[in-house]
C-alpha positions as CSV (number, residue, x, y, z in Angstrom):
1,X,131.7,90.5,104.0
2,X,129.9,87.6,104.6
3,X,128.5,85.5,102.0
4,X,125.9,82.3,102.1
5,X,125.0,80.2,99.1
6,X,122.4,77.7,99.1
7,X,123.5,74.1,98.4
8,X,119.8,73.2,97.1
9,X,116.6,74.9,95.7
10,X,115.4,75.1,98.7
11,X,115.9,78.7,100.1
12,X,114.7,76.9,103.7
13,X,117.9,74.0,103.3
14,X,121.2,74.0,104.1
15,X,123.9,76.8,102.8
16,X,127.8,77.4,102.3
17,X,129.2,80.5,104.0
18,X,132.2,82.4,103.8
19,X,134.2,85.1,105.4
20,X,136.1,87.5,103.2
21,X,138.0,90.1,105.0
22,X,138.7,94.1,103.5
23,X,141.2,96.6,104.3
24,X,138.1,99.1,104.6
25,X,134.7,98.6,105.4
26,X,132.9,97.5,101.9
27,X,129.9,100.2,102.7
28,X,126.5,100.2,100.8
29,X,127.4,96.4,99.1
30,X,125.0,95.8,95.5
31,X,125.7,92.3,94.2
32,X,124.9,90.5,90.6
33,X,125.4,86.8,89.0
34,X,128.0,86.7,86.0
35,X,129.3,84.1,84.0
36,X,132.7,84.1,86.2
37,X,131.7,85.4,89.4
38,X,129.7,86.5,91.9
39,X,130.4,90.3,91.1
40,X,129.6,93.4,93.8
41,X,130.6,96.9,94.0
42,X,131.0,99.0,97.3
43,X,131.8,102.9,98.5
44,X,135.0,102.3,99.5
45,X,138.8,102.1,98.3
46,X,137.8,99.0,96.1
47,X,134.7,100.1,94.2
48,X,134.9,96.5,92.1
49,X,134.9,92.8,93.8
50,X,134.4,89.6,92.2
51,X,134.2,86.8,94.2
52,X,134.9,82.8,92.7
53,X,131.0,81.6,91.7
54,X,132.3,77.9,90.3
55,X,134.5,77.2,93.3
56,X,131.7,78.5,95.6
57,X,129.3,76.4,94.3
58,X,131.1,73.4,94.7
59,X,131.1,74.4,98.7
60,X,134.7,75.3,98.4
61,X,136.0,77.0,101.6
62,X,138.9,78.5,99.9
63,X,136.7,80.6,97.4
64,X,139.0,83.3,96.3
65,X,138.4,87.3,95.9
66,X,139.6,89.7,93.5
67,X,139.0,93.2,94.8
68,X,140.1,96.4,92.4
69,X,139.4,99.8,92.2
70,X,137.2,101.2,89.0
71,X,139.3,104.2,87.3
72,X,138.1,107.6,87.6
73,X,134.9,107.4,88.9
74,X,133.0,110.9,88.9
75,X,130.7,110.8,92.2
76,X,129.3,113.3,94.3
77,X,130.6,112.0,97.1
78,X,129.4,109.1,97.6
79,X,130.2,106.1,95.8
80,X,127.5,103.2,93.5
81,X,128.9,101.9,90.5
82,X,125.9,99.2,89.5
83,X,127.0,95.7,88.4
84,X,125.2,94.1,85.5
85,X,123.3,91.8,86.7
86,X,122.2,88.2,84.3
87,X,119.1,87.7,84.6
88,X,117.7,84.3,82.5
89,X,120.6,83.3,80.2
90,X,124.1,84.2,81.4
91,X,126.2,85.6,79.5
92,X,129.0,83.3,77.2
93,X,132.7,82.2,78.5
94,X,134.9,85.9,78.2
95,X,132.3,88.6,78.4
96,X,133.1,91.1,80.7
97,X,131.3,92.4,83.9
98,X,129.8,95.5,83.1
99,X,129.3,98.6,86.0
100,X,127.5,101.3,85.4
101,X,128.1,105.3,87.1
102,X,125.6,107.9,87.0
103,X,127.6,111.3,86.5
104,X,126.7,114.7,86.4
105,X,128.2,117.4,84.7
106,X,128.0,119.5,88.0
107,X,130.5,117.0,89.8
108,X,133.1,117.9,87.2
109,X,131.4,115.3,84.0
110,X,131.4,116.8,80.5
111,X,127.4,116.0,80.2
112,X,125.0,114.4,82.4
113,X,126.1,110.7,81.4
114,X,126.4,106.8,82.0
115,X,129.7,105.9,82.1
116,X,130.6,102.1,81.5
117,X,133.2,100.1,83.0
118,X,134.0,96.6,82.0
119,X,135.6,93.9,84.7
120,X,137.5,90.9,83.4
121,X,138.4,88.1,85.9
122,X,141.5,86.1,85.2
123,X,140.9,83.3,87.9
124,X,143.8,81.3,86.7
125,X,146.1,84.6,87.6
126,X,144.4,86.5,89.2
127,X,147.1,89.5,89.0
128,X,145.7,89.6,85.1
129,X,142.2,90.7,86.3
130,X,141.5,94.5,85.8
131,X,138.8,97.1,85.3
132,X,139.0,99.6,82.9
133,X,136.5,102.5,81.2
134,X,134.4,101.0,78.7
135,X,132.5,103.7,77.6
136,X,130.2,106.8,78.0
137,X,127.1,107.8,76.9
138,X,125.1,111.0,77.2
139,X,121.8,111.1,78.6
140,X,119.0,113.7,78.6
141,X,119.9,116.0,81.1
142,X,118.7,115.5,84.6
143,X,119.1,117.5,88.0
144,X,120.2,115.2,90.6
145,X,119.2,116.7,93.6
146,X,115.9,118.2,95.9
147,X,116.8,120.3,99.1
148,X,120.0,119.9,100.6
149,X,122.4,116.8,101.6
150,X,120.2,113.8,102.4
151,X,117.0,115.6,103.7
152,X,114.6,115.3,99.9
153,X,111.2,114.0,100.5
154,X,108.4,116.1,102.6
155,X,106.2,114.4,104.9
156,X,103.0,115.1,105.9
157,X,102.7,116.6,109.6
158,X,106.3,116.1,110.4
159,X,109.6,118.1,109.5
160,X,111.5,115.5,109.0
161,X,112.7,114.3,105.3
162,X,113.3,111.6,104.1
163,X,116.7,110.6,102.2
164,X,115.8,109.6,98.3
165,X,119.2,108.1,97.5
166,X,120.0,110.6,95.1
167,X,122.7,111.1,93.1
168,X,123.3,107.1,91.9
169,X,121.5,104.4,89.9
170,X,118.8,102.2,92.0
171,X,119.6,98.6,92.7
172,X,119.8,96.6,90.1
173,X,121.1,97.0,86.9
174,X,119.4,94.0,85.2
175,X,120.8,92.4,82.3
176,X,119.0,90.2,79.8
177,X,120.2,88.5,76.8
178,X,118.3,88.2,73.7
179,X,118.8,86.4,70.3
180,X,119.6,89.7,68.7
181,X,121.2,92.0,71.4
182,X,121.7,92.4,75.1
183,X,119.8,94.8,77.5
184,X,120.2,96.3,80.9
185,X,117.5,98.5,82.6
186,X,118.9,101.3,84.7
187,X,117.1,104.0,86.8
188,X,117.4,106.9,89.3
189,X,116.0,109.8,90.9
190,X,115.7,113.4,89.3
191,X,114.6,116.9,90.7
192,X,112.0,117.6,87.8
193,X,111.6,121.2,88.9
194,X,110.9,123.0,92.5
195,X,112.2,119.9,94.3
196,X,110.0,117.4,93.3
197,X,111.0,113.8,92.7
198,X,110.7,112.2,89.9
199,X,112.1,108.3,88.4
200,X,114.5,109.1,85.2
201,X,115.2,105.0,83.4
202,X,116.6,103.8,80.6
203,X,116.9,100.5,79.0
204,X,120.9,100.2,77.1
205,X,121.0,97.7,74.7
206,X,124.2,96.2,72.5
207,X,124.2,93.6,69.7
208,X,125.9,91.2,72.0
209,X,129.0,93.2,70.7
210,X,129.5,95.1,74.1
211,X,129.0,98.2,71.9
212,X,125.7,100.1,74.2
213,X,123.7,102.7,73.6
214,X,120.5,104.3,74.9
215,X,117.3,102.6,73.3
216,X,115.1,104.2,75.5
217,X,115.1,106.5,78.4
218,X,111.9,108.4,79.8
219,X,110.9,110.2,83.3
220,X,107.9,108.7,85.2
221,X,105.9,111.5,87.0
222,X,102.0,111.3,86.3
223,X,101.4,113.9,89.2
224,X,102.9,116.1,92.3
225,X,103.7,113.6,94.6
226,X,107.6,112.4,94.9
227,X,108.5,108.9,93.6
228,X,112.0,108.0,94.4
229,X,114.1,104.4,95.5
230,X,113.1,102.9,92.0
231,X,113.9,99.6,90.7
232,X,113.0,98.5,87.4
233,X,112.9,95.3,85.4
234,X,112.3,93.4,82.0
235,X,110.5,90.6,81.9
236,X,111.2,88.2,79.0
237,X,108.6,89.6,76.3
238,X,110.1,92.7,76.5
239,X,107.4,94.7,78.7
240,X,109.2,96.7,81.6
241,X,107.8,97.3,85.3
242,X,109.3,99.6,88.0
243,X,108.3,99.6,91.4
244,X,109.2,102.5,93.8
245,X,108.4,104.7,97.1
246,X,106.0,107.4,97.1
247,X,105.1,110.0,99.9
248,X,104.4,114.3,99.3
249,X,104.1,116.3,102.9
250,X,101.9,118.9,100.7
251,X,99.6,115.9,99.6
252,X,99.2,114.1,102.4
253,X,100.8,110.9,101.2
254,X,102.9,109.1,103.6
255,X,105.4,106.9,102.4
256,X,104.3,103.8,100.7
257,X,105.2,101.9,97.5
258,X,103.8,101.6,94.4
259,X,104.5,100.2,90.5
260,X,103.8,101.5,87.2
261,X,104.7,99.6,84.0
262,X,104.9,99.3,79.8
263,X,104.6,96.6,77.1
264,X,107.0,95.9,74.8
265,X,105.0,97.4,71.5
266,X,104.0,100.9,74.1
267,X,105.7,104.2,72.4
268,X,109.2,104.2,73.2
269,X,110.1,106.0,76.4
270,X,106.9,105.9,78.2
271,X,105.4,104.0,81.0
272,X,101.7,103.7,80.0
273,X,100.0,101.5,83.3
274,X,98.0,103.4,85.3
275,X,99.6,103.6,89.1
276,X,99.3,101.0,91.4
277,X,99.5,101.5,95.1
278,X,100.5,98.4,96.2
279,X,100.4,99.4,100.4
280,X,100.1,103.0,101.6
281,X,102.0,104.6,104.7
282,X,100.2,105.6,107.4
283,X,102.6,107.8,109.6
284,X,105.7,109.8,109.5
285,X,109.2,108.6,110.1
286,X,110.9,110.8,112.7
287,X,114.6,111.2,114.3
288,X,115.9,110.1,111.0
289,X,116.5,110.6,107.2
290,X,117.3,107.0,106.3
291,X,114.9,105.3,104.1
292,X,114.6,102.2,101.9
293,X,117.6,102.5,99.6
294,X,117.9,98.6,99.2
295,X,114.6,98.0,97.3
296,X,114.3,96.0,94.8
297,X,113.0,94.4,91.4
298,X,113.4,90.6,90.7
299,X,111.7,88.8,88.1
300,X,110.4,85.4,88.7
301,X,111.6,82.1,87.5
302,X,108.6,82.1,85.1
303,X,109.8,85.0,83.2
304,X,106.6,87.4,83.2
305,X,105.9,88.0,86.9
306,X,107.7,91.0,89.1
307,X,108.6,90.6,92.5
308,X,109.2,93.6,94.6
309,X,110.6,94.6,97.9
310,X,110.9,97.8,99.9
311,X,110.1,99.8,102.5
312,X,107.0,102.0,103.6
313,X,106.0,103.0,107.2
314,X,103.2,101.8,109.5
315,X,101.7,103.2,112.8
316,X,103.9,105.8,114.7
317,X,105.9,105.8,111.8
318,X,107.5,102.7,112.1
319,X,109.6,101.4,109.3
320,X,107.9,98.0,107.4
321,X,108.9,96.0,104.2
322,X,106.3,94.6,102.0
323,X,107.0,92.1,99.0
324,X,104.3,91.9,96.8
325,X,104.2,91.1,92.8
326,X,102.7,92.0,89.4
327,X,102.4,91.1,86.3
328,X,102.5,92.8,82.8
């Protein structure tokens, strides 16, 4: 795994780097800022990796690693535990690194639930650091999958689907502290009936007690076409945006991206902004099912505007990424 940091504010200036070597290849890598670490899960024998944020931003190149595995982690076979990820404020000195696992009661859960695991980093020995189950909580229930395997999204004129990622959260699991509580946005995608795509997210909340529960959870689908790769965010008056793909072989919608969003005093649950297509496809992918799973959500340094990344598909169906914002 290869890792750069910059040494400035300058994103165009000089950078650290570093080299950190794993028994097996750390597939499908999803990173977040803690107090303590640069944290980041993988599918692979280590599902939890922290990686030394205060030596690394002092340029030292003998930043250490602490790689462990998360207990019993129901999967379908293929492996995203989400980090929390601090966005504004980071958390205080002790507080734990939160992941977060999508499980279904179909892969052998109880219920369809989020099940919490909490990382503590012991840099001083690191022998002391360890993961362990935090907690679980159940969800409205939600059918993870459309079609078979990897083949989920139509496209017009071609035979060819596209992969929707399902079966795990979306990049990122954004955390945000307030003066009363915490709160992480999660999201994913959901077979709302006759395999068609939908966005299920919730925003978790504790009273800065590491105690969650769900505060809100909802299902964006305003109409037949399939929305899937999600990623959602709060900004820091409370109103939420999510940004995703969209394409329907029956509608004649190739794959694009678009955004949707809610304020902070909206009915609980909903997302009430009309749609937003940001930039439409304009042909269909072929030869593959592969498709945009590391989109994103990042909210700006000014704490109201959305910044969004992902993929749609241009002429002949190439594959295109598009960064575009909004704001609530």
């Amino acid at each position: 795994m290869l890792l750069a940091l910059s040494q400035t504010g300058d994103p165009t200036g000089a950078y650290y780097t570093w080299s950190f070597n794993f028994t097996s290849f750390p597939d499908y890598p999803k990173f977040s800022v803690w107090w303590d670490g640069y944290y980041m899960t993988s599918n692979s024998n280590k599902t939890a990796i922290v990686f030394e944020r205060e030596a690394m931003l002092a340029g030292d190149p003998n930043a250490r690693m602490v790689a462990l595995s998360a207990p019993s982690v129901i999967n379908s076979g293929f492996t995203s535990v989400l980090p929390a990820d601090a966005d504004g404020d980071l958390p205080p000195a002790g507080t734990p690194c939160y992941f977060f696992n999508l499980e279904d009661n179909s892969w052998g859960a109880p219920s369809d639930r989020i099940k919490i695991y909490a990382m503590t980093t012991d840099w001083n020995t690191t022998s002391n650091s360890e993961v362990v189950t935090h907690q679980s909580l159940n969800t409205a229930a939600f059918d993870p999958w459309l079609y078979t395997g990897w083949d989920n999204i139509s496209q017009p004129g071609s035979s060819q689907r596209l992969d929707a990622g399902l079966g795990i959260f979306y990049f990122r699991a954004q955390h945000t502290r307030w003066s009363d509580h915490n709160s992480v946005m999660l999201c994913h995608g959901v077979d709302v009936g006759s395999n068609h795509c939908a966005i299920r997210w919730y925003e978790l909340r504790d009273a800065n007690d590491g105690n969650w529960s769900i505060y809100q959870q909802g299902t964006w689908n305003p109409d037949a076409a399939d929305r899937f790769y999600g990623s959602i965010a709060m900004d820091h008056e409370g109103n939420i945006g999510l940004g995703y793909s969209c394409a329907d072989g029956s509608d004649n919608i190739h794959a694009g991206l678009r955004y949707t969003g809610r304020l902070a005093s909206d009915p609980l649950g909903e997302m009430t902004f009309a749609e937003v297509s940001a930039v439409s496809g304009v042909a269909a992918q072929e030869g593959t099912n592969r498709f945009g799973d590391y989109a994103h959500m990042s909210l700006d340094p000014d704490g109201t505007t959305f910044w969004f990344t992902g993929e749609y598909l241009g002429s002949g169906g190439g594959t295109k990424t598009r960064i575009f914002s909004f704001n609530l």
